[in-house]
C-alpha positions in Angstrom: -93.3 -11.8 65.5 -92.0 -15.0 63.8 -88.4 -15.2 61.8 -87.8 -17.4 59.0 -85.3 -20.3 58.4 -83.2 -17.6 56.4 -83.1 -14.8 59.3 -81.5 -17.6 61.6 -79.3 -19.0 59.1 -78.1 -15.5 59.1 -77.9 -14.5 62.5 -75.9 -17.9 63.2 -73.5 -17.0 60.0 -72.8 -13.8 61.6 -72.4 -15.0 65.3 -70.1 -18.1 63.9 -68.0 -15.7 61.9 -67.4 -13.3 65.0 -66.6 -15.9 67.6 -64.0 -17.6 65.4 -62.4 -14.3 65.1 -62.3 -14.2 68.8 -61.1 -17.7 69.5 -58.6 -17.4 66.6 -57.5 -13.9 68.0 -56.6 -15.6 71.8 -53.6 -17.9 69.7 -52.2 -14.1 69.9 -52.4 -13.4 73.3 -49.3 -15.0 75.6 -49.3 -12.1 77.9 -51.0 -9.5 80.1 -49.4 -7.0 77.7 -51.0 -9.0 74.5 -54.3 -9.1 76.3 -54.9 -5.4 77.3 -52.5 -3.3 74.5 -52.1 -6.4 71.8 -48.8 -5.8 72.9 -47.9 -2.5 71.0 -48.0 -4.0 67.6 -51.4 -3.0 66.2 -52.0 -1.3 62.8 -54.5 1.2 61.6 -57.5 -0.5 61.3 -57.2 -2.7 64.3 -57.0 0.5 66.5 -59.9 1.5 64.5 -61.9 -1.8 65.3 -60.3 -1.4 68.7 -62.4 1.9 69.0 -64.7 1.4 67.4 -65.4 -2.5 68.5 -67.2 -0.4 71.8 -67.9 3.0 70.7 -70.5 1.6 68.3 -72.6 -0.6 70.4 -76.3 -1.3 71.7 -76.4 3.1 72.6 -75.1 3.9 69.2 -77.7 1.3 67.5 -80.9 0.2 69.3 -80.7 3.1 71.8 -80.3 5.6 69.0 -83.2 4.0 66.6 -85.2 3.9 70.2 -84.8 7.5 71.0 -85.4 8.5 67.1 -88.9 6.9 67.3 -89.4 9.3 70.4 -87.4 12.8 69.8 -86.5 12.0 66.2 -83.0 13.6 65.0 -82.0 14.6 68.6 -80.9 11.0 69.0 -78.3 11.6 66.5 -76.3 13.6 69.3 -74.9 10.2 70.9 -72.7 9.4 67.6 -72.3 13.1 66.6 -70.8 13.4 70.1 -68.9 10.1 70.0 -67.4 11.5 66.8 -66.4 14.9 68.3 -64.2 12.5 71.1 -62.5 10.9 68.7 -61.5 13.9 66.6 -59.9 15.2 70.1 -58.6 12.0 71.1 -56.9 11.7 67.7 -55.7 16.2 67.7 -55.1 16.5 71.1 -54.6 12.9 73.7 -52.5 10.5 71.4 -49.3 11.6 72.1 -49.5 12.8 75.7 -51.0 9.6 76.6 -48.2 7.5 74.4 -45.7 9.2 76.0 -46.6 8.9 79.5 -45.6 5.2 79.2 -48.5 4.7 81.6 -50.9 1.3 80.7 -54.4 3.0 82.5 -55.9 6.2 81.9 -55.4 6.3 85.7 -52.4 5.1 85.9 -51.3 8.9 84.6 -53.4 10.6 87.0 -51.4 8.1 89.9 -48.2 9.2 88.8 -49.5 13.1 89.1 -51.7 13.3 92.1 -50.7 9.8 93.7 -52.8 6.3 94.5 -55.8 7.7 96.4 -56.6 9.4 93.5 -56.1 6.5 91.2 -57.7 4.6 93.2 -61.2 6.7 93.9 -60.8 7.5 89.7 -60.8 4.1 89.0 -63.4 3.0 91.2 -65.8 6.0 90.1 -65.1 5.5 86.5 -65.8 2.1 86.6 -68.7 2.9 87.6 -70.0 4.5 84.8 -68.4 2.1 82.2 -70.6 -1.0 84.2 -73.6 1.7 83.6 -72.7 1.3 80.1 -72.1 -2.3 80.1 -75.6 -2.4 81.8 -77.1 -0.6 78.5 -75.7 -3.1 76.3 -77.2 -6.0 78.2 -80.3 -4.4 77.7 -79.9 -3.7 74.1 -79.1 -7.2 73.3 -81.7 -8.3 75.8 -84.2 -6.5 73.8 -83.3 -7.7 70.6 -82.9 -11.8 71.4 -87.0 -11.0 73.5 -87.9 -9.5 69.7 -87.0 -12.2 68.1 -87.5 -15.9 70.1 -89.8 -16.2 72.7 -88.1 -15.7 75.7 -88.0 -14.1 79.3 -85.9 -11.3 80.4 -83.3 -13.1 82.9 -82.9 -16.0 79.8 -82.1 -13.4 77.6 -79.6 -11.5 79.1 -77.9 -14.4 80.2 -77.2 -15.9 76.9 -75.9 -12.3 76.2 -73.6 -12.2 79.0 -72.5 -15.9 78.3 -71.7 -14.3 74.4 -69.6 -11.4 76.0 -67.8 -13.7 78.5 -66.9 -16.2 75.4 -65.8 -13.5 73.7 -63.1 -11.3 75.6 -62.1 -13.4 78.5 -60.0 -15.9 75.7 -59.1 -12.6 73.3 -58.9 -9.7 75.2 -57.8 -6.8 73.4 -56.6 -9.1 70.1 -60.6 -10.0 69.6 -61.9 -6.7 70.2 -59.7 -5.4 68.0 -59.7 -7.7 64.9 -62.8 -8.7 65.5 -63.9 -5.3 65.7 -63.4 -4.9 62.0 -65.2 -7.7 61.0 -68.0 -5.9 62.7 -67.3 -2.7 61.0 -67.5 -3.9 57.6 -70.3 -6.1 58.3 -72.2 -2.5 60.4 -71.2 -0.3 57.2 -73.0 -2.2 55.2 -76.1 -3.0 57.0 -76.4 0.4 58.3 -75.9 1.9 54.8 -78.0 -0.5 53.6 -80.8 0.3 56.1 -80.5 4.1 55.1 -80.8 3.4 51.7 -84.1 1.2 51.9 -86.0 4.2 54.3 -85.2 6.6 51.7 -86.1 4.7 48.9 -89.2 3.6 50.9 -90.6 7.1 51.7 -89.7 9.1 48.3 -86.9 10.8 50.3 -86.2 12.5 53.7 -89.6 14.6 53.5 -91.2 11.8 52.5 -90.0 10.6 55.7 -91.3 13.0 57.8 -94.7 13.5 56.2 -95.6 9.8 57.0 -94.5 10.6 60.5 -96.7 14.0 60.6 -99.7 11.6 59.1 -99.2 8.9 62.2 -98.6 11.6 65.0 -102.1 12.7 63.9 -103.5 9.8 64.2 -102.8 9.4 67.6 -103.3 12.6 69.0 -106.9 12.9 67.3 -108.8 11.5 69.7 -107.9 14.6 71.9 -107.0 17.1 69.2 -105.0 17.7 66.3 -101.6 18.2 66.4 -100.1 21.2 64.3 -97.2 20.3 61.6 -95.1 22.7 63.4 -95.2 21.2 66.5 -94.5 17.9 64.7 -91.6 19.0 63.1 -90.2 20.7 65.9 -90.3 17.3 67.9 -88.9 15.6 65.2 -86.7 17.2 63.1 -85.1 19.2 65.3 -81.5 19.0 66.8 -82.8 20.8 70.6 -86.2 18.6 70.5 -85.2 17.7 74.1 -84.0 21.4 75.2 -80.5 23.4 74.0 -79.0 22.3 77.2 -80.2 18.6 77.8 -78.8 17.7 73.8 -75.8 19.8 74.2 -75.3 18.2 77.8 -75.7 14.9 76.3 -73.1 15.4 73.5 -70.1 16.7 75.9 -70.5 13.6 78.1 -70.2 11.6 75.0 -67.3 14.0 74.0 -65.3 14.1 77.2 -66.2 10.5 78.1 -64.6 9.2 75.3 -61.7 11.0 76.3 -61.6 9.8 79.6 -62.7 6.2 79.1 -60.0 3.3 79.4 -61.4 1.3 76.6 -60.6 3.7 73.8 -57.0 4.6 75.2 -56.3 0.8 74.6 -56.6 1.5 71.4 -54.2 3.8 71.2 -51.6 2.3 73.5 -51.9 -0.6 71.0 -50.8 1.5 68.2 -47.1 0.4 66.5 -46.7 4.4 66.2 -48.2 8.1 66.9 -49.2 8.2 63.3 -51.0 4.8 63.6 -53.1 6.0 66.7 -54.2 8.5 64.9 -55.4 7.7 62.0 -57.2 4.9 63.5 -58.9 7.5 65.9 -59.7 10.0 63.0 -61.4 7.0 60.6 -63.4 6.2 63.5 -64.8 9.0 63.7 -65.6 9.5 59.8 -67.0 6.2 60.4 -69.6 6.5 63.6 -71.3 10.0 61.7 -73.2 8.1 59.0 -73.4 5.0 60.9 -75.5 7.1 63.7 -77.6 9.1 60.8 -79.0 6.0 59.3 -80.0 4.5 62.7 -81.9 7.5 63.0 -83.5 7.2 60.0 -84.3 3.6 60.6 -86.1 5.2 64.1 -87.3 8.0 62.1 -89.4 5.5 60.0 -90.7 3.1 62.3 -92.2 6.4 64.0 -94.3 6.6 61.2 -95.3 3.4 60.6 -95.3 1.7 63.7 -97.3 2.4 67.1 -96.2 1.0 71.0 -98.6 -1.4 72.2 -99.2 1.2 74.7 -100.6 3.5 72.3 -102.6 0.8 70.5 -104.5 0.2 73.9 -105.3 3.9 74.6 -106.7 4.1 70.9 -108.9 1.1 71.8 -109.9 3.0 75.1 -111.5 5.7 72.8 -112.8 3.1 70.2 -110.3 4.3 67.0 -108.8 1.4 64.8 -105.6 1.9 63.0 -105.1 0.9 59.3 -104.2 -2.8 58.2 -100.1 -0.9 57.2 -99.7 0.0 60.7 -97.8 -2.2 62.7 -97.5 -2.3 66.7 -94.2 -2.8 68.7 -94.0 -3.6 72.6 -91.5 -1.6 73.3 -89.7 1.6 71.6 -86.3 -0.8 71.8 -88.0 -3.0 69.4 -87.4 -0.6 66.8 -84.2 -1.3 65.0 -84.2 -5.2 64.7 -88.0 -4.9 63.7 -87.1 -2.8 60.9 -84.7 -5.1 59.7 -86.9 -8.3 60.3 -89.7 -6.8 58.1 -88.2 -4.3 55.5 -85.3 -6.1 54.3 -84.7 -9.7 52.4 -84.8 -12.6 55.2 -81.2 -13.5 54.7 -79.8 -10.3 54.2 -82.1 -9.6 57.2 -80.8 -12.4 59.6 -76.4 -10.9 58.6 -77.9 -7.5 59.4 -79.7 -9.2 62.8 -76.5 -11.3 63.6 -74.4 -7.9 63.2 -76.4 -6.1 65.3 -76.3 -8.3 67.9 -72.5 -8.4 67.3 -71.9 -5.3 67.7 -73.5 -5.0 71.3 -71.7 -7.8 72.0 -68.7 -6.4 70.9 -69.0 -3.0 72.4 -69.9 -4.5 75.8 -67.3 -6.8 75.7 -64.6 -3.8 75.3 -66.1 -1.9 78.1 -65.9 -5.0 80.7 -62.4 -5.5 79.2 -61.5 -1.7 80.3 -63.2 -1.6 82.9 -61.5 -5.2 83.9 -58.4 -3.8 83.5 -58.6 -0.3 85.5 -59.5 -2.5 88.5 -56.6 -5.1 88.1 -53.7 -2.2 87.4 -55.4 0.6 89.8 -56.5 -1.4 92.7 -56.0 -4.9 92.5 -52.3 -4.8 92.0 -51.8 -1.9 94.7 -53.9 -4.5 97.3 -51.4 -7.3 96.0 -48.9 -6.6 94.1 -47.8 -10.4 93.3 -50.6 -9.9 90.4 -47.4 -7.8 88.6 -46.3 -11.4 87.6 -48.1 -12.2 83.9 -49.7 -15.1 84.8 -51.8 -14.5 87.8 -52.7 -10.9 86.0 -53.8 -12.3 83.2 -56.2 -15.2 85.2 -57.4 -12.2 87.9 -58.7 -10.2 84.7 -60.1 -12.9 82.8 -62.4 -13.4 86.3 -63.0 -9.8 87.1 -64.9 -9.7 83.2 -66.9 -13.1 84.5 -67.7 -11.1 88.0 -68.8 -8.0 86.0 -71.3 -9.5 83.2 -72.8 -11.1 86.1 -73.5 -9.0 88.0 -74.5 -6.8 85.3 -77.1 -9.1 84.4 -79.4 -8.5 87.8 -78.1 -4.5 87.6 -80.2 -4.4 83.8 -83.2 -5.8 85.2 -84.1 -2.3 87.5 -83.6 -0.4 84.3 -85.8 -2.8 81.9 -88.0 0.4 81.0 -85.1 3.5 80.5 -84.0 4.8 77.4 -80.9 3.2 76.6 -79.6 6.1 75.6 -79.8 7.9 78.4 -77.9 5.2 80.5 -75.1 6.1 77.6 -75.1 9.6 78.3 -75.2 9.0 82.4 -71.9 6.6 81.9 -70.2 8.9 79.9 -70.8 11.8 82.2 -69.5 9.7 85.5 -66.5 8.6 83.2 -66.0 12.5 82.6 -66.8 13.9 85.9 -64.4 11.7 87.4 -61.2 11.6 85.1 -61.4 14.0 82.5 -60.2 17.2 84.5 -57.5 15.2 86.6 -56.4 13.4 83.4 -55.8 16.4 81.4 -54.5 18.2 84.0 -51.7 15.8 84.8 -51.5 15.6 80.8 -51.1 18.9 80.3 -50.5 20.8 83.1 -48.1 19.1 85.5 -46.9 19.8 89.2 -49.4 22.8 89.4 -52.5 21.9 90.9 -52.6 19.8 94.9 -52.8 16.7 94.9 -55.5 17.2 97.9 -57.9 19.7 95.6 -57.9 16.9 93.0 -59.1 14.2 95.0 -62.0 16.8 96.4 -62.8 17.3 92.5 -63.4 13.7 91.9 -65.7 13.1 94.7 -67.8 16.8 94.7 -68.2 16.8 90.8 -69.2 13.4 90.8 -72.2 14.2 93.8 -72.6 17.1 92.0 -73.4 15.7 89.0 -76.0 12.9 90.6 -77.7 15.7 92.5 -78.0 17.6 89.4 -79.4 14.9 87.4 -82.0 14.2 89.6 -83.2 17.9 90.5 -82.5 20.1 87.6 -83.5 20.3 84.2 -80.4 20.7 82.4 -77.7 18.0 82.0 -75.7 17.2 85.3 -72.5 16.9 83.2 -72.4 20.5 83.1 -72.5 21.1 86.9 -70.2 17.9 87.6 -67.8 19.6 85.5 -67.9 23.0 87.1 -67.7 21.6 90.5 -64.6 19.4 89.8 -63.4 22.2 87.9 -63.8 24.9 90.9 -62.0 22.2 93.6 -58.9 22.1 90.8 -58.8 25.9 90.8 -59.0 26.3 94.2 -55.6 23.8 94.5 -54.0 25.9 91.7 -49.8 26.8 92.5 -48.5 29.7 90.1 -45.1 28.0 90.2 -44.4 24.4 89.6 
């Protein structure tokens, strides 16, 4: 695939614009407090960017355009999902979590179930946020190999070297005011996108008749596929079973509840009110932001084949029509779609924002996972990092340890649905802190300290062992697990 002078002009535009944002932002930031909360003073929409700066991000984008081409509108659960946990975040968590006057999501379980806990938490739901950082090293990996000619290991490089840039010099300032830079700059392009499938294909059945058509070209060699079992792949909610989709959206939900990088958001906040509307437009936001990346997979299904399918229709001698175009991989996609179906400039903002916002949202998850590990384990190990200097130097080099080794992590997961790393770091995230953290929310003094930490460590086993074995989601027996070790600590009187 070649890109014109125009897409590059564009890309750079929108790379030049993002980074200023985030260099500007770091004139902000004179203390630990400015570079993990923004120091209490944000407004609406930087809580939004805040949120929204890592919630939309490589899963929410390429993965979701990459599991569209596959399962069609099942993909949409990701977004739906990470709409449902802002909607709770916004009803139910704002003002417990304000008012605890902790700085960590773990930081309130410490104060209710005491430092081992916070300490396993932290290290568990860590974790699963590095599993998501993983994913959007791959997504942007993916998108810089579909574009210039370049290996794996250079490619995720320059995108860890982006990230690093970044958040170590603007910390929660840059993800936030730089996060809505990116929104605007996503709204459009992804409307944009939306707009340019339907108008392409006559509509959403339009859509999915070109998709019917390819599917059958595929599968004639060995027998025609009916239009119902087309359309019950495709455009269906359940096309990967009730319980994997379901599964998948309540890790989303409950890891959004439980993951530090949103709750900076709303410890930035100047007020309750603030918090919340910024978590309520975020989710308004992410909904139609998810639906057009699956259209945008939705079409490429039906107009584009893998180069794995190309070979195994040489293998039977069939050609495919001159309109047909081949991708190497399903992660190709998004950015392909943009490169070929829209204007080359317009193209190269949409390519730059893109790679923007996986940028963005893997900078705020190393920047929340960078500062549960400072706060819940660092600073108990040595508590001279309490003094605002040495924190803020010790975090800016646990974000350059984590992209690294990030980098060699994505290579053993080159070939997964990014997606599905999504959903696995949103389940450890949930497994491991939601049930402790609503608990000591919620339910103080009634449930030992003891019990909890055997919830954290059985739900979590339980929920690799059931991802591995079993065919439904392992979020479901994580959860039951931790939640049979909290019951089983349960005191009827405070």
């Amino acid at each position: 695939m070649s890109i014109s002078f125009y897409h590059i002009l564009g890309i750079v535009l929108s790379i030049v614009l993002i980074e200023v944002v985030g260099v500007v932002s770091s004139k902000k930031v004179k203390t630990a407090d400015d570079f993990n909360r923004a120091g209490g003073r944000a407004g609406t929409w930087v809580v939004c960017g805040t949120i929204m700066g890592t919630l939309i991000g490589g899963q929410s984008t390429v993965g979701t355009a990459q599991l569209a081409f596959s399962y069609g509108i099942s993909a949409w659960w990701f977004t739906l999902g990470a709409a449902l946990g802002c909607v709770f975040l916004a009803i139910g968590y704002v003002i417990p979590l304000r008012k605890s006057g902790c700085t960590t999501l773990l930081e309130v379980v410490s104060k209710e179930y005491g430092k081992k806990a916070e300490v396993l938490g932290s290290l568990l739901c860590s974790l699963g946020m590095f599993v998501s950082i993983v994913a959007q090293i791959l997504s942007a990996s993916a998108l810089l190999m579909t574009l210039f000619p370049m290996k794996f290991y250079l490619a995720a490089a320059i995108s860890c070297l982006i990230m690093m840039i970044y958040v170590v010099f603007g910390g929660l300032w840059s993800a936030g005011i730089g996060g809505i830079v990116k929104l605007i700059l996503l709204c459009i392009s992804t409307l944009a996108g939306g707009i340019i499938v339907l108008s392409l294909t006559d509509g959403y059945h339009g859509l999915m008749t070109a998709i019917e058509e390819m599917i059958g070209t595929l599968v004639e060699p060995y027998g025609r596929v009916s239009q119902e079992n087309i359309q019950e792949r495709y455009n269906n909610l359940f096309a990967r079973g009730a319980a994997k989709d379901v599964g998948s959206c309540l890790s989303v939900i409950l890891g959004v509840l439980a993951t530090q990088s949103y709750a900076q958001g709303i410890w930035a906040a100047k007020t309750d009110s603030v918090a919340r509307k910024g978590a309520m437009i975020s989710a308004v936001l992410t909904i139609p932001i998810g639906a057009a990346c699956v259209l945008i997979g939705l079409y490429m299904r039906g107009h584009y084949v893998t180069a794995e399918e190309m070979e195994a229709l040489a293998v039977v001698g069939k050609t495919l029509p001159d309109n047909i175009g081949v991708m190497t991989t399903t992660a190709q996609a998004f950015p392909l779609f943009i490169t070929h179906m829209m204007p080359e400039f317009l193209g190269g903002i949409v390519l730059g924002t893109l790679l923007i916002t996986i940028i963005i949202g893997g900078s705020g998850l190393t920047l929340g996972s960078s500062t549960i590990l400072v706060r819940d384990v660092f600073m108990k190990i040595n508590p001279s990092l309490r003094d605002s200097s040495k924190n803020l130097k010790v975090s800016r080099l646990t974000i350059v340890v984590i992209l690294l080794m990030s980098v060699f992590v994505a290579a053993t997961f080159s070939g997964s649905f990014i997606n599905d790393l999504g959903f696995l770091s949103m389940g450890l995230r949930a497994t491991a802190v939601f049930i402790p953290l609503t608990l000591a929310l919620f339910l103080p003094k009634r449930f030992k300290y003891q019990w909890i930490i055997i919830s954290i460590i059985a739900g979590t086993v339980a929920l690799f062992i059931s991802q591995m074995l079993l065919s439904i989601d392992g979020i479901f027996v994580g959860l039951g697990v931790a939640l049979v070790c909290c019951l089983l600590g349960f005191r009827y009187t405070s």
